[in-house]
N, C-alpha and C positions, 0 to 999 in steps of 0.2 A: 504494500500500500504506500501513498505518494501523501503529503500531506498539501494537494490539489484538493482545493473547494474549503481549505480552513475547518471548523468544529461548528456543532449546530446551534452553538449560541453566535455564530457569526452571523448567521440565515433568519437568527428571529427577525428582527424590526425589518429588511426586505421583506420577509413573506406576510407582516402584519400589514405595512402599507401597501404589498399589491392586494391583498382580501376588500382595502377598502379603496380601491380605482372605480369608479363608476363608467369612464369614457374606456372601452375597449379597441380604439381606434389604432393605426400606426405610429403615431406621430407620441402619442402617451405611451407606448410600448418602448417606442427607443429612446424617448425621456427617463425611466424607469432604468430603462438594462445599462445604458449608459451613466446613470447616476451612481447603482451600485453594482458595477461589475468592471473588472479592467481587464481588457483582451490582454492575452499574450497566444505569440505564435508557435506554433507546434512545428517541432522537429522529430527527426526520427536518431538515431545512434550515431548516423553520416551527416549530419546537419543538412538533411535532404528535406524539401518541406515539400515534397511533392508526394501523394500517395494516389489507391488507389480507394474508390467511391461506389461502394455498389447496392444495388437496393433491394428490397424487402418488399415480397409479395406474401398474401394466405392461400396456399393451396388448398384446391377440394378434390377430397377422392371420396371412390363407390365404398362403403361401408357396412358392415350389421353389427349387432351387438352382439350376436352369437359366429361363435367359427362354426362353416358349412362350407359346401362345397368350392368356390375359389375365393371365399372368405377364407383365405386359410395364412395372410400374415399378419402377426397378433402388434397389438399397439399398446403398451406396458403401462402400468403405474410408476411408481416408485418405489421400491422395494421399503419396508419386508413381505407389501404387498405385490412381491413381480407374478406369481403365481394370476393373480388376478386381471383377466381380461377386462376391458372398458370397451372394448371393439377390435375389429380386424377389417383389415382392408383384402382390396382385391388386387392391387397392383404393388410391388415391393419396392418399384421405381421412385412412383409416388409419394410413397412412404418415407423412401429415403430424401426424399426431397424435404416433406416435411419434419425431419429430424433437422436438418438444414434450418428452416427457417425457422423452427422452435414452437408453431403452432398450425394450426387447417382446422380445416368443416370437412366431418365425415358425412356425406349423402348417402342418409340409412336406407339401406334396404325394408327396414321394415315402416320406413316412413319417414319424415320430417329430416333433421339436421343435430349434429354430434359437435358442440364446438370447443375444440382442444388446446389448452395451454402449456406452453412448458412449464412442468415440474420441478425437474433436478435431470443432472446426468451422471453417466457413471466415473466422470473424474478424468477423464483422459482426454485429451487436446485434440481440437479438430484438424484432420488432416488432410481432406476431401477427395478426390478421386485421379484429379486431372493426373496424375505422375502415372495411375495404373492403367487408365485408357492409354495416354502416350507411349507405353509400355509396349500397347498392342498395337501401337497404330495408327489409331483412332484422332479426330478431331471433328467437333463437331459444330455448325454455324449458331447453335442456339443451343438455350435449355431443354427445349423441345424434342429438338433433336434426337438429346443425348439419352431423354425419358423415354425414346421412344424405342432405341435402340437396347436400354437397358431391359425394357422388357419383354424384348423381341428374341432376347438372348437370356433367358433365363439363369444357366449354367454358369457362362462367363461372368454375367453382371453382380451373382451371388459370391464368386471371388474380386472382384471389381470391389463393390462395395463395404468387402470384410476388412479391404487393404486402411478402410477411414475406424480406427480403433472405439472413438468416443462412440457414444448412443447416448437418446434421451428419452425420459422417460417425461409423458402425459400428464396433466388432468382437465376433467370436464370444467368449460370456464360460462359465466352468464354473459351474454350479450352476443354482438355481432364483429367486435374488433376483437382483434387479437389481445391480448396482454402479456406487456412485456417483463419481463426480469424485476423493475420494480414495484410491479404489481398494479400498474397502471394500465387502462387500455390505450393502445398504441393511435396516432394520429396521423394520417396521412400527409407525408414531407415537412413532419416537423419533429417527429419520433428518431432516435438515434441510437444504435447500439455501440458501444462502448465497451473497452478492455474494464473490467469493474475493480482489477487491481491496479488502475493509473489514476480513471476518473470516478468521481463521486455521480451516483444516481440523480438524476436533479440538475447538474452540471447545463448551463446556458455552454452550447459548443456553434458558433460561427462557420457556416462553411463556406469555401470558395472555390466554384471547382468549373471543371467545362465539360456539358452534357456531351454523350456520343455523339458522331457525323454520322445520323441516320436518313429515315425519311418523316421519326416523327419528332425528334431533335433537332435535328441539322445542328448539331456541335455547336449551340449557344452557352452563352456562361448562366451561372446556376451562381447564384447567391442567397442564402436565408440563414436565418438562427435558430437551431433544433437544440431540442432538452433529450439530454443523457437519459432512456428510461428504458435502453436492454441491453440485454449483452451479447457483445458478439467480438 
């Protein structure tokens, strides 16, 4: 741990006087952040202040609450209850995706919607795939792609995906966002996940960055100020 973001009597009287803002406009936002907060610029070990930026979606896969016929990969609690099913999906690709992004909506077979937050994991460091697809070969133009391949190939993908050590464990969450790590529900591009042993949850983090050269980007710059609320 860094002693980034100071002690929580530092944070009282800011968080008293944002409770009583009435004008939730921009112009009193950046009166506010600016009043109690001082940027500093982030570097990495090489005094490189360039990284990289990538986003966060909720995937939905096919679901039951019971395992049956291609319900057959199981989506864990947190132990000591692992024993115990919450659900199973139908696709393992998918699954693994959503161990990635730390939450999804299971579309239950027996009806309605299953919506999953992360839990806890089992303590080992994410290490993601790309080295063991490159291994074989492989490269793929999108995430889609690679979902699609992984469960096209059932065999290979189940060695593929054993090569990423960490896993995470579920639970049933209320609402429609995700929530994230500090037990907040997650906001669309202002929600940030964060090493939680550099920065403090809560943390106002500035970004400046320049979107892809796509067709729905076209490589424009990207400026806003997102609050530390997962971890990643």
């Amino acid at each position: 741990a860094t002693e980034i973001g100071g002690s929580a009597i530092d944070w009282q009287v800011p968080c008293m006087e944002a409770n009583y803002i009435e004008n939730h406009d921009d112009r009193t936002a950046k009166n506010f952040f600016e009043k109690w907060f001082r940027p500093y610029k982030v570097f990495d070990d090489e005094w490189n202040q360039h990284g990289l930026l990538t986003g966060y979606f909720q995937i939905e896969l096919e679901g039951s609450k019971q395992r049956h016929g291609k319900f057959k990969h199981p989506i864990y609690r947190k132990p000591p209850n692992l024993d115990t099913l919450k659900g199973s999906s139908s696709n393992k690709a998918r699954l693994y995706s959503m161990h990635i992004q730390g939450s999804g909506i299971l579309k239950l077979k027996e009806g309605g919607h299953l919506n999953l937050g992360f839990e806890d994991h089992n303590g080992y460091r994410f290490r993601g795939i790309s080295q063991a697809l490159r291994e074989r070969g492989l490269k793929f133009e999108s995430a889609d792609r690679m979902m699609e391949w992984l469960h096209a190939h059932p065999l290979e993908a189940k060695e593929v995906m054993e090569s990423d050590p960490s896993y995470v464990f579920f639970k049933p969450v209320e609402g429609t966002n995700a929530v994230g790590g500090h037990g907040a529900p997650l906001n669309p591009e202002r929600s940030l996940a964060i090493d939680y042993g550099l920065y403090p949850y809560g943390t106002p983090i500035w970004v400046s960055t320049t979107l892809p050269d796509n067709s729905i980007f076209q490589g424009r710059d990207y400026k806003r100020l997102f609050i530390a609320q997962d971890t990643g």
